[in-house]
N, CA, C and O of each residue as an XYZ file, in Angstrom:
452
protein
N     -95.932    -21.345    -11.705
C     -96.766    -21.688    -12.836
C     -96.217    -22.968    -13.461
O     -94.996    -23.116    -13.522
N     -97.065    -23.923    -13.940
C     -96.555    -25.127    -14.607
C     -96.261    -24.668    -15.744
O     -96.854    -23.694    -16.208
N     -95.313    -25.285    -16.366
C     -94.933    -25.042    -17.953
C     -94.780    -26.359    -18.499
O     -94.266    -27.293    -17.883
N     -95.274    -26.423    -19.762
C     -95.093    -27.619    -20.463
C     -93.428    -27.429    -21.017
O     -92.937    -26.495    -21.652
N     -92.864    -28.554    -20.565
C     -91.698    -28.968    -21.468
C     -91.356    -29.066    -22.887
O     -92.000    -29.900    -23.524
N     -90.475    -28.384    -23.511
C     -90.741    -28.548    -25.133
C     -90.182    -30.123    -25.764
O     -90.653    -30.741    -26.719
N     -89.144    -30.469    -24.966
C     -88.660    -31.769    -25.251
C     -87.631    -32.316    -24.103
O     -86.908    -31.508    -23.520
N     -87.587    -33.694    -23.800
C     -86.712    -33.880    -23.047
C     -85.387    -34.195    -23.455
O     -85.275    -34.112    -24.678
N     -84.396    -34.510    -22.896
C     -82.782    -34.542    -23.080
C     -82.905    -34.955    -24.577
O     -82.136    -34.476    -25.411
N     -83.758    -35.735    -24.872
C     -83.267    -36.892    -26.386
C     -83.836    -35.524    -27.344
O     -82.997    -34.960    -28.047
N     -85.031    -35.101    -27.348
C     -85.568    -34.218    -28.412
C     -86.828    -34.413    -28.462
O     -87.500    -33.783    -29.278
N     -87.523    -35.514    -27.421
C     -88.489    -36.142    -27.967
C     -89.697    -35.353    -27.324
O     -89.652    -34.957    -26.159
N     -90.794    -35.148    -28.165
C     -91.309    -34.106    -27.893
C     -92.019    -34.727    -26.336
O     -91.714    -35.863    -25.972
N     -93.030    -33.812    -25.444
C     -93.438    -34.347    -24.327
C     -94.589    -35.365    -24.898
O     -94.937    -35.325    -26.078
N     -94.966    -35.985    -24.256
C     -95.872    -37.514    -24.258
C     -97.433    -36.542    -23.969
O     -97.784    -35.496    -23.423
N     -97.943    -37.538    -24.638
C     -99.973    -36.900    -24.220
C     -99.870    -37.528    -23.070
O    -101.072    -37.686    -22.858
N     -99.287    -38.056    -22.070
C    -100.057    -38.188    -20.816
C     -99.175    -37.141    -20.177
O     -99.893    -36.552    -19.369
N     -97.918    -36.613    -20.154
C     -97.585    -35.579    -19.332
C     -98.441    -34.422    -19.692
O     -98.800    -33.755    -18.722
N     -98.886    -33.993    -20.949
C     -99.543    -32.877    -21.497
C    -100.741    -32.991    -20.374
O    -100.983    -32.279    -19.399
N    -101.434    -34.231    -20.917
C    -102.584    -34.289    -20.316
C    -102.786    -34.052    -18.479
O    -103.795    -33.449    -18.114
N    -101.968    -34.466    -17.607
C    -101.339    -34.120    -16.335
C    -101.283    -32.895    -16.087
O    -102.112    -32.388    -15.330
N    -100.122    -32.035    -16.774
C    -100.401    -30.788    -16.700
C    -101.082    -30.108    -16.774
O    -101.301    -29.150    -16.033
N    -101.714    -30.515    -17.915
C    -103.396    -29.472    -18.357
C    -104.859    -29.425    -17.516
O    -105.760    -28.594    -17.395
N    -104.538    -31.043    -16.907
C    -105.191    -31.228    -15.371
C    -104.971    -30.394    -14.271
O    -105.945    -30.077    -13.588
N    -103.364    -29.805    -13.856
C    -102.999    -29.547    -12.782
C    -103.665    -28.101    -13.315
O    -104.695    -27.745    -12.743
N    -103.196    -27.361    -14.244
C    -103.214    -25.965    -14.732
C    -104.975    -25.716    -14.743
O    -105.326    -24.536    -14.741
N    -106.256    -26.962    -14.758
C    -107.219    -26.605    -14.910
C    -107.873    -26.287    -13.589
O    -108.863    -25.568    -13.455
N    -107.039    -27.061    -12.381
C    -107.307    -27.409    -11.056
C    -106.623    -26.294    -10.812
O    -105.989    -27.028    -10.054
N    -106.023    -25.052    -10.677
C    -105.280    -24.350    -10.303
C    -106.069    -22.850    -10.840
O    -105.691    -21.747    -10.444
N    -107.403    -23.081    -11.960
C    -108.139    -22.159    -12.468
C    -109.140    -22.459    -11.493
O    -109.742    -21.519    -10.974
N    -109.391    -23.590    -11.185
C    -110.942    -23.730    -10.108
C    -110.252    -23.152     -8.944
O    -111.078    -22.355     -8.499
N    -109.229    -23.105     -8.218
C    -108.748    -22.724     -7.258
C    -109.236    -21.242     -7.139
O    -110.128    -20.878     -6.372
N    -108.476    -20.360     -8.069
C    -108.667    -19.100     -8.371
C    -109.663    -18.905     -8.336
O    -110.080    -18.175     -7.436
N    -110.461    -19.398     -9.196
C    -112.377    -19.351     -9.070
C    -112.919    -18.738     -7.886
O    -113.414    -17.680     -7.498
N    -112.554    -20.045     -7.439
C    -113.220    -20.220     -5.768
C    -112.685    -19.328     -5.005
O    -113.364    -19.073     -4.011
N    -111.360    -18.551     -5.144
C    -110.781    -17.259     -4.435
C    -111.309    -16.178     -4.642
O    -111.281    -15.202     -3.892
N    -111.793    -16.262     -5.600
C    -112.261    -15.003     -6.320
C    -110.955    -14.497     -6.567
O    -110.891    -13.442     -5.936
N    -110.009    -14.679     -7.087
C    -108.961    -14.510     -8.389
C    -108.940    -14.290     -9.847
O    -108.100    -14.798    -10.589
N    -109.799    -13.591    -10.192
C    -110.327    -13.634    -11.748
C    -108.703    -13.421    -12.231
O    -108.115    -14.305    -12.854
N    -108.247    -12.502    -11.967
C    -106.815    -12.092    -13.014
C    -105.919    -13.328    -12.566
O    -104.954    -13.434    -13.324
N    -105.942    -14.330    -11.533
C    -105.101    -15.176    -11.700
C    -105.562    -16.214    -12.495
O    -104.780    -16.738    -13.289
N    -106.633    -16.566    -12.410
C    -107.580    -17.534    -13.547
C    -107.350    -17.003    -14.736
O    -106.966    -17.930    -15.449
N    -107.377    -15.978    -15.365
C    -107.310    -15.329    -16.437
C    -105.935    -15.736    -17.300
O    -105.801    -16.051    -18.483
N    -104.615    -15.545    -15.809
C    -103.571    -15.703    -16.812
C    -103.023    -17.442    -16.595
O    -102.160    -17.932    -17.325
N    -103.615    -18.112    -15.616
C    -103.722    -19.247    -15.727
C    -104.236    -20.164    -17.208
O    -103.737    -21.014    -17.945
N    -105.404    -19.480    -17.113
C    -106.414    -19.988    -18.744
C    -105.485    -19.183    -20.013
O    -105.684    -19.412    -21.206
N    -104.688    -18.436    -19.619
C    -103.959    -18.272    -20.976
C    -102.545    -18.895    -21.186
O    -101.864    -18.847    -22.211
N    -102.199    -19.595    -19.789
C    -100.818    -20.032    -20.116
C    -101.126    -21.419    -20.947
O    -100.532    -21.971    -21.873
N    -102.796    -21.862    -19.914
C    -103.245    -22.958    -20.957
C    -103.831    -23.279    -22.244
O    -103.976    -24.347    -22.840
N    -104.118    -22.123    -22.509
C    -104.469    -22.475    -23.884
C    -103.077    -22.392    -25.022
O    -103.039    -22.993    -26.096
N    -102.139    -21.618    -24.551
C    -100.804    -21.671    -25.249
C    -100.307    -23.029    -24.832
O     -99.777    -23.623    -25.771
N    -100.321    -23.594    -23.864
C     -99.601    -25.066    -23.346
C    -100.558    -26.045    -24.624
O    -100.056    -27.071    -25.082
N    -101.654    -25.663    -24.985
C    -102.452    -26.747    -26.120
C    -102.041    -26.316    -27.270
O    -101.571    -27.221    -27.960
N    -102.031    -25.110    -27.829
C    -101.601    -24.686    -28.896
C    -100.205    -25.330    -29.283
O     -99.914    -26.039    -30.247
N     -99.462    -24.883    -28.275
C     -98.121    -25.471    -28.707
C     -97.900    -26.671    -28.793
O     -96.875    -27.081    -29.339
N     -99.045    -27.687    -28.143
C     -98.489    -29.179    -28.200
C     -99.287    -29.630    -29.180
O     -98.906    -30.729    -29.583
N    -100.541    -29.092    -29.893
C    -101.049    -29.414    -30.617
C    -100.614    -29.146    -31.957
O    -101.033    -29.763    -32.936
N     -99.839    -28.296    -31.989
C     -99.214    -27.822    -33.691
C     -97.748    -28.634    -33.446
O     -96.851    -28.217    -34.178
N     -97.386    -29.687    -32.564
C     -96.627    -30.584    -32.752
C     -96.819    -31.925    -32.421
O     -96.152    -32.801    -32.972
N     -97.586    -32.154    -31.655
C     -98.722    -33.474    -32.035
C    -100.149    -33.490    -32.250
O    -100.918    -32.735    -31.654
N    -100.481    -34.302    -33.055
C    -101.888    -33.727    -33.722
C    -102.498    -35.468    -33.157
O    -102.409    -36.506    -33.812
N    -103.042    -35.309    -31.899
C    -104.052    -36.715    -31.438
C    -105.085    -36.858    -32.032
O    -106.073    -37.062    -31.326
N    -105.239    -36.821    -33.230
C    -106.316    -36.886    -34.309
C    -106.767    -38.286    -33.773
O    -106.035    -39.223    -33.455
N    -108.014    -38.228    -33.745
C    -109.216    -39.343    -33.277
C    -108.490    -40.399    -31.734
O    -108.515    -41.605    -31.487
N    -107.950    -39.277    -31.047
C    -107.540    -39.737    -29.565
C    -108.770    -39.516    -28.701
O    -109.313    -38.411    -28.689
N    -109.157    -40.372    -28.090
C    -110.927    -40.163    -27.340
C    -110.779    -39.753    -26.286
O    -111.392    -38.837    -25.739
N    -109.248    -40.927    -25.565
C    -108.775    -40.047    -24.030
C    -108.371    -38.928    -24.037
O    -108.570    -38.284    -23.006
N    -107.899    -38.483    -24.789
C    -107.553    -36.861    -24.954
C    -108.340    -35.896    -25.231
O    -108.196    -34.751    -24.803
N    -109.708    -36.475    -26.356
C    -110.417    -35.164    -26.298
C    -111.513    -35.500    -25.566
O    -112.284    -34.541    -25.570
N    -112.035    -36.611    -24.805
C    -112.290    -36.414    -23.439
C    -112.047    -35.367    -22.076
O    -112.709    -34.578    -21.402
N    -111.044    -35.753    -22.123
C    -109.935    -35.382    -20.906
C    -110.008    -33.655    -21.086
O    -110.276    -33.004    -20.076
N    -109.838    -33.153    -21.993
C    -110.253    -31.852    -22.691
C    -111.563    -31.181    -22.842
O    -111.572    -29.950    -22.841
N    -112.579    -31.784    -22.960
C    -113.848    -31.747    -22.697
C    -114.597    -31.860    -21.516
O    -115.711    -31.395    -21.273
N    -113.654    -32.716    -20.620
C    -114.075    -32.924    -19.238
C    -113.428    -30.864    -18.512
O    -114.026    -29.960    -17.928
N    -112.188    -31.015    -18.955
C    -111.582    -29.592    -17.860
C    -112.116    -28.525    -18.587
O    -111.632    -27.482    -18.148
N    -113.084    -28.269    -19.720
C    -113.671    -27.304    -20.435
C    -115.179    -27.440    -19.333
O    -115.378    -26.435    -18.651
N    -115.902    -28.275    -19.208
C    -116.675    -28.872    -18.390
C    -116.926    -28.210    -17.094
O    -117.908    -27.683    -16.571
N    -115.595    -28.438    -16.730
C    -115.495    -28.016    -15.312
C    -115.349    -27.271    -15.380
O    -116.568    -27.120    -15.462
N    -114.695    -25.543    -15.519
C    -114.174    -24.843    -16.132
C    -115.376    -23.701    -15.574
O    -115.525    -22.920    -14.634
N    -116.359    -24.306    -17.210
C    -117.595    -24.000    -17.332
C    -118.483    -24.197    -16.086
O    -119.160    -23.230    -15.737
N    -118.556    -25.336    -15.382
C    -119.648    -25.423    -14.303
C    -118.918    -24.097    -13.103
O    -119.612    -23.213    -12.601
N    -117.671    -24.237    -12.895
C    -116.986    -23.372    -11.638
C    -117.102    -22.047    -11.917
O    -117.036    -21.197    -11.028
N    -117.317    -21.709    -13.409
C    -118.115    -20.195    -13.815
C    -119.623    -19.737    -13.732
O    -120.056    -18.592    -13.868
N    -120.269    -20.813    -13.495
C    -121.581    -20.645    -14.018
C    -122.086    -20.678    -12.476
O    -123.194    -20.182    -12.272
N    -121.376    -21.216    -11.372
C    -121.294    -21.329     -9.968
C    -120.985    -19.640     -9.521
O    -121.692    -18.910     -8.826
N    -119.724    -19.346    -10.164
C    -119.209    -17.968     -9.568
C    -120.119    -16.606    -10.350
O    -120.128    -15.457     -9.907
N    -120.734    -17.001    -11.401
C    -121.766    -15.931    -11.818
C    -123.104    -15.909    -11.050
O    -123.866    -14.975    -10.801
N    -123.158    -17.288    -10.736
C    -124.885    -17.642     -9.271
C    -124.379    -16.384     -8.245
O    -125.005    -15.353     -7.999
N    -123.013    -16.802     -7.709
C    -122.735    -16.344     -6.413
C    -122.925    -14.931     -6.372
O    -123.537    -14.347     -5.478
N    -122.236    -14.249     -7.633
C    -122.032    -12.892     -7.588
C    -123.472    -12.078     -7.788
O    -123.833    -10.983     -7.359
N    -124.092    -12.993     -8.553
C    -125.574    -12.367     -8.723
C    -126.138    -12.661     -6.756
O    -126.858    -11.799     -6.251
N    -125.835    -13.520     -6.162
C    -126.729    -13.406     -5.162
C    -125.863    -12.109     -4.177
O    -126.176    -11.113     -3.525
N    -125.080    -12.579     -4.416
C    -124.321    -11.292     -3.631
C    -125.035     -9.669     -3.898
O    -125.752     -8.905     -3.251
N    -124.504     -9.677     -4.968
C    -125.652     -8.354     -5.943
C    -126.799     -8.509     -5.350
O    -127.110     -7.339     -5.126
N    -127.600     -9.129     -4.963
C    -128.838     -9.082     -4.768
C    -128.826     -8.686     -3.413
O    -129.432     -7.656     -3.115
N    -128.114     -9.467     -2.364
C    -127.957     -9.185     -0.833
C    -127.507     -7.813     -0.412
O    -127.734     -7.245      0.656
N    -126.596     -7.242     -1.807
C    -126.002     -6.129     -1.452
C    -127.134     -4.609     -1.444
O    -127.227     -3.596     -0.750
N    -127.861     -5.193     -2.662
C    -129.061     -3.878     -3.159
C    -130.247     -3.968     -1.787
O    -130.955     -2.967     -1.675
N    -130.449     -4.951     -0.904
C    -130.942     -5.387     -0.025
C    -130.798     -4.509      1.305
O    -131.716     -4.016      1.961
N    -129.637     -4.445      1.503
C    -128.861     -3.921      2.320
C    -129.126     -1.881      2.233
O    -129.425     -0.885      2.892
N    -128.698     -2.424      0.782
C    -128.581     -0.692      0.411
C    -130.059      0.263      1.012
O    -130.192      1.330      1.611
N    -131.066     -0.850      0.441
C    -132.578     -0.272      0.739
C    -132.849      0.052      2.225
O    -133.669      0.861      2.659
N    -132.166     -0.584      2.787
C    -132.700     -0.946      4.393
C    -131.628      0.113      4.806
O    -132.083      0.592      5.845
N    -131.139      0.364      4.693
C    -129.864      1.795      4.882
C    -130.347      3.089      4.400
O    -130.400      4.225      4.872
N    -130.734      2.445      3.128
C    -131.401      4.436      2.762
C    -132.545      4.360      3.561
O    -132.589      5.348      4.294
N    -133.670      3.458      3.763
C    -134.954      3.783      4.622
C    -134.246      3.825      5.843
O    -135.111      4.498      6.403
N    -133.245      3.641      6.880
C    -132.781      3.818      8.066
C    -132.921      5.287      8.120
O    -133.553      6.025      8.877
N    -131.778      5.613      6.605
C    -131.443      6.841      6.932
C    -132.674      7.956      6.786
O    -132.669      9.053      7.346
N    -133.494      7.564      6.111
C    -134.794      8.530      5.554
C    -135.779      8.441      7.279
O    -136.637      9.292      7.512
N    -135.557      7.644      8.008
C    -136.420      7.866      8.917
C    -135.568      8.461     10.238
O    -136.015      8.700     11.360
N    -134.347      8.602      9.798
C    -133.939      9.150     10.990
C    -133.827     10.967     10.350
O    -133.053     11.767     10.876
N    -134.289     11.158      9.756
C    -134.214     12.808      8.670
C    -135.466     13.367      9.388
O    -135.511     14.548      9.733
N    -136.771     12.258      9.670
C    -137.856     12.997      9.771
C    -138.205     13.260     11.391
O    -139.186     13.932     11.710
């Protein structure tokens, strides 16, 4: 799991572009899961990240930073589209599956008579 750094050797807290890097890698590592069908690893992925923002945000505050709340808006974005993809899928699945089911119970109903 990536972890954000709290400070390096000097004290100095981590930089918005390492934050931002990480929060990239950690968002790319939720689409991964996605696409595995990993919900509980996405799950605790999306919670290490929202603590990795919390914590860097209650010690730097990028008040009116555009690349940052871009960059944040973009992996919310994606996030969102790679869910809205894996809710299509599961509904068609669901659908293929009740499909199946029908053509199995009428198998079985005509082999009864």
């Amino acid at each position: 799991m990536v972890r954000l750094r709290e400070a390096d050797v000097s004290g100095v807290p981590v930089s918005k572009n390492e934050f931002l890097d990480q929060f990239n890698k950690l968002n790319a590592h939720i689409e991964t899961a996605l696409e595995m069908h990993d919900f509980d690893r996405a799950r605790r992925i999306d919670m290490a990240r929202r603590q990795m923002l919390h914590e860097f945000t209650s010690k730097v505050m990028p008040d009116g930073d555009k690349v940052f709340f871009d960059t944040l808006e973009r992996c919310a974005a994606d996030n969102a589209r790679a869910i809205t993809h894996i809710t299509s899928e599961m509904g068609r699945i669901r659908r293929k599956a009740g499909r199946k089911m029908r053509q199995l119970n009428g198998y079985r109903a005509s082999r009864t008579q």
